[in-house]
C-alpha positions in Angstrom: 89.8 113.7 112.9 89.6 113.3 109.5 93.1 114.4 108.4 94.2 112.4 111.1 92.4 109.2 109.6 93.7 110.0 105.9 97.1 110.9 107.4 97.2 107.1 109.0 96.6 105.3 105.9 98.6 107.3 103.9 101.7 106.6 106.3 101.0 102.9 106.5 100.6 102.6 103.3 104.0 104.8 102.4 105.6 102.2 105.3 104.7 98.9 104.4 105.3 99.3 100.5 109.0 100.7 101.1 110.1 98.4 103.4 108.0 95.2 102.4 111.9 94.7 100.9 113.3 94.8 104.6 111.6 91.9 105.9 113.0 89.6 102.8 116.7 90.3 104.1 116.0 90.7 107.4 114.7 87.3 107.4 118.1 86.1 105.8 119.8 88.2 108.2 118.0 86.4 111.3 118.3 82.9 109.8 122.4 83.3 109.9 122.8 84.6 113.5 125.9 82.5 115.3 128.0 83.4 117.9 129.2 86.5 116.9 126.9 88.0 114.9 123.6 88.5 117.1 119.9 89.7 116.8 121.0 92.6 118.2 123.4 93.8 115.1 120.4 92.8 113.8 117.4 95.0 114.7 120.2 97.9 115.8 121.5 98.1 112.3 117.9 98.4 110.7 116.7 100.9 112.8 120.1 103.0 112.2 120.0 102.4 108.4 116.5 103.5 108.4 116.8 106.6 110.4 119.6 107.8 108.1 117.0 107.3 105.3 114.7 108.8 106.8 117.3 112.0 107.6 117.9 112.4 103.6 114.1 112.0 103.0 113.5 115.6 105.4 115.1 117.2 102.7 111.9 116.7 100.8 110.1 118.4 103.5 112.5 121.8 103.3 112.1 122.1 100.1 108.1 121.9 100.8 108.9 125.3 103.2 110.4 127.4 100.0 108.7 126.0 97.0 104.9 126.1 96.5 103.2 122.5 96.8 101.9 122.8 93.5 105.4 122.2 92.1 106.7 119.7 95.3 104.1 117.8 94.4 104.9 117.1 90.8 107.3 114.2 92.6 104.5 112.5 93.1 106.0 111.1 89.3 108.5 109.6 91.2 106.4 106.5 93.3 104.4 106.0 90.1 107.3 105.5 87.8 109.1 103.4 91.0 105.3 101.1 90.7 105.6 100.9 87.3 108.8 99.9 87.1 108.2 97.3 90.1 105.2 96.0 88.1 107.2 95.3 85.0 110.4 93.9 86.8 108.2 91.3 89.1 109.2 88.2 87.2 112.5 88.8 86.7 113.7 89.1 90.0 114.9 85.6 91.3 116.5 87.2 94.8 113.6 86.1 97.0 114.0 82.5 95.7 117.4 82.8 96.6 117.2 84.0 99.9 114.7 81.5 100.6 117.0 78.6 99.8 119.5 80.6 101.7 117.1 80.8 104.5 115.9 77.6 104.6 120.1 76.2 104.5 120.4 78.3 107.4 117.9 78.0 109.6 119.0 75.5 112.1 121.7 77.9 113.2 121.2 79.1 116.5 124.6 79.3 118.6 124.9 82.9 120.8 126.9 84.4 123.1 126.3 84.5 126.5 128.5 87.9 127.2 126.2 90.7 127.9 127.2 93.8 125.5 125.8 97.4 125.7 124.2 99.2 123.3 127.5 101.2 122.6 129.1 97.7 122.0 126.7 97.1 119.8 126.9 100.3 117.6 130.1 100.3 117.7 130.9 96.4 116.0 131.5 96.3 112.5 128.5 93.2 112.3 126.0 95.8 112.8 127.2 98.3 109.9 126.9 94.7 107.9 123.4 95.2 108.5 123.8 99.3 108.0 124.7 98.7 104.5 122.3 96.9 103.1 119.4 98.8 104.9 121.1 102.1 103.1 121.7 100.0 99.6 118.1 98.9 99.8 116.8 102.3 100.4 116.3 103.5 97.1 112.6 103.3 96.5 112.3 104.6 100.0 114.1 108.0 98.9 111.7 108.1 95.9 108.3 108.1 98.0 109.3 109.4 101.2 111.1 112.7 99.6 107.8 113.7 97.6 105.5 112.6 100.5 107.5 114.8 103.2 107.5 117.5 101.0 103.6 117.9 100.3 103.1 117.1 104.1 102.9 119.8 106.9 104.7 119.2 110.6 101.5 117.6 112.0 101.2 115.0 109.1 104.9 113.8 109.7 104.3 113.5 113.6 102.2 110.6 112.3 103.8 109.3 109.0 107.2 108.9 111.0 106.3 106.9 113.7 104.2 104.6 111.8 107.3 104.3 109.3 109.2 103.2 112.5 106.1 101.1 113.8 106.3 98.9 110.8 109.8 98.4 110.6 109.8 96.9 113.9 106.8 94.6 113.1 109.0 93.7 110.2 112.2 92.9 112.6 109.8 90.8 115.0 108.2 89.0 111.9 111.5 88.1 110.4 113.1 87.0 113.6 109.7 84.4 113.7 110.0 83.5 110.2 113.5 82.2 110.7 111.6 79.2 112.3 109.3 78.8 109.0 111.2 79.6 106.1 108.3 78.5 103.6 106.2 81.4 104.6 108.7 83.5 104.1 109.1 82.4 100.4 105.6 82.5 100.1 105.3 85.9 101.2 108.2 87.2 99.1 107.0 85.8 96.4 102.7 87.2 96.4 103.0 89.6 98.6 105.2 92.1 96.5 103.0 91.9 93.8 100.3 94.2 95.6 102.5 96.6 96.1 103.7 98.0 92.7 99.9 99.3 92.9 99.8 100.8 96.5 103.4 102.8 94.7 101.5 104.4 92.1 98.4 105.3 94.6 100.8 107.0 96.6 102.2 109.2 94.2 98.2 109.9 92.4 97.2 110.6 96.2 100.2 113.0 96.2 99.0 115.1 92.9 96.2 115.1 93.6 96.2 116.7 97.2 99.2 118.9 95.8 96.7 120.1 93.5 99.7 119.9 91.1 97.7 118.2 88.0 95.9 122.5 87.9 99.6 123.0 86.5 98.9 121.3 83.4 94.8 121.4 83.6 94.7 124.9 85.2 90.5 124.9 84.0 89.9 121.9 86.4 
């Protein structure tokens, strides 16, 4: 049980810090739903963005089958130098503020179709792959932990690091969808929130040298 316990926080933590992000635009997303552009282009395009992501990120976990985890681990680099960068970019980015005043010019919007569409409908309109996009173009950081993380974990650590990935994401969808109704907690959160996690980044990619053992490359006496 106690891989299983170390497993859970390591996958909640992986989740929340990538796709903190999510909830920001998701929130923007929600607060401009009309008529033809619905919740469920919406939460359909997050998840499919997200799944692809998560499809590039198994490559990190091949390469964990062929290459020793003393070298796959070295990318642990990667989610420290993604924290640090975070860390030293926190002021400058204005985009939350802008969202928010987006948000909050938005949120009385709330016109939507009565037609019933299927899930095929759904996939198929070009309002979800609106959605799509940005998920991908905000995926970045989640390519740099999840591609170092898969590859230093075995088959029975991703049974559990994937779904909580997934878990979170949809609390993220349900949260934004609420915060469209109070935009100033969503500024609020944007704004502190992100700060925290700059520094669960770099524990990540510590955690992932050290259980990689990778550091013996360097410090082979230790």
């Amino acid at each position: 049980m106690d891989w299983l316990i170390a497993t859970i926080k390591i996958g909640l933590a992986a989740a929340v810090a990538t796709t903190f992000d999510d909830n920001i635009y998701l929130t923007a997303f929600f607060s401009e739903v009309n008529r033809t552009f619905r919740p469920q282009h919406i939460v359909v395009g997050e998840l499919l963005g997200f799944t692809a992501l998560m499809a590039v990120s198994l490559v990190g976990f091949l390469l964990g089958l062929v290459i020793p985890s003393t070298w796959t681990g070295l990318l642990g680099i990667l989610p420290i130098l993604i924290g640090l960068n975070n860390l030293l970019n926190l002021n400058k980015d204005d985009s939350a503020e802008d969202k928010s005043t987006n948000l909050k010019r938005n949120s009385k919007i709330r016109g939507f179709d009565s037609r019933q569409r299927s899930l095929w409908d759904v996939i198929r309109d070009q309002e979800t792959y609106r959605v799509f996009a940005v998920t991908i173009a905000n995926g970045g950081n989640n390519l740099g932990i999840y591609i170092p993380l898969f590859a230093t974990s075995s088959i029975q650590n991703l049974s559990v690091i994937i779904p909580i990935c997934y878990f979170i994401v949809g609390c993220w969808l349900f949260m934004s969808y609420t915060l469209t109704h109070l935009p100033g907690i969503a500024f609020i959160l944007s704004r502190y929130a992100r700060k925290i996690f700059p520094f669960v980044l770099m524990w990540l990619g510590f955690r992932i040298l050290v259980d990689s053992e990778s550091y013996r490359i360097f410090l082979p006496n230790i």
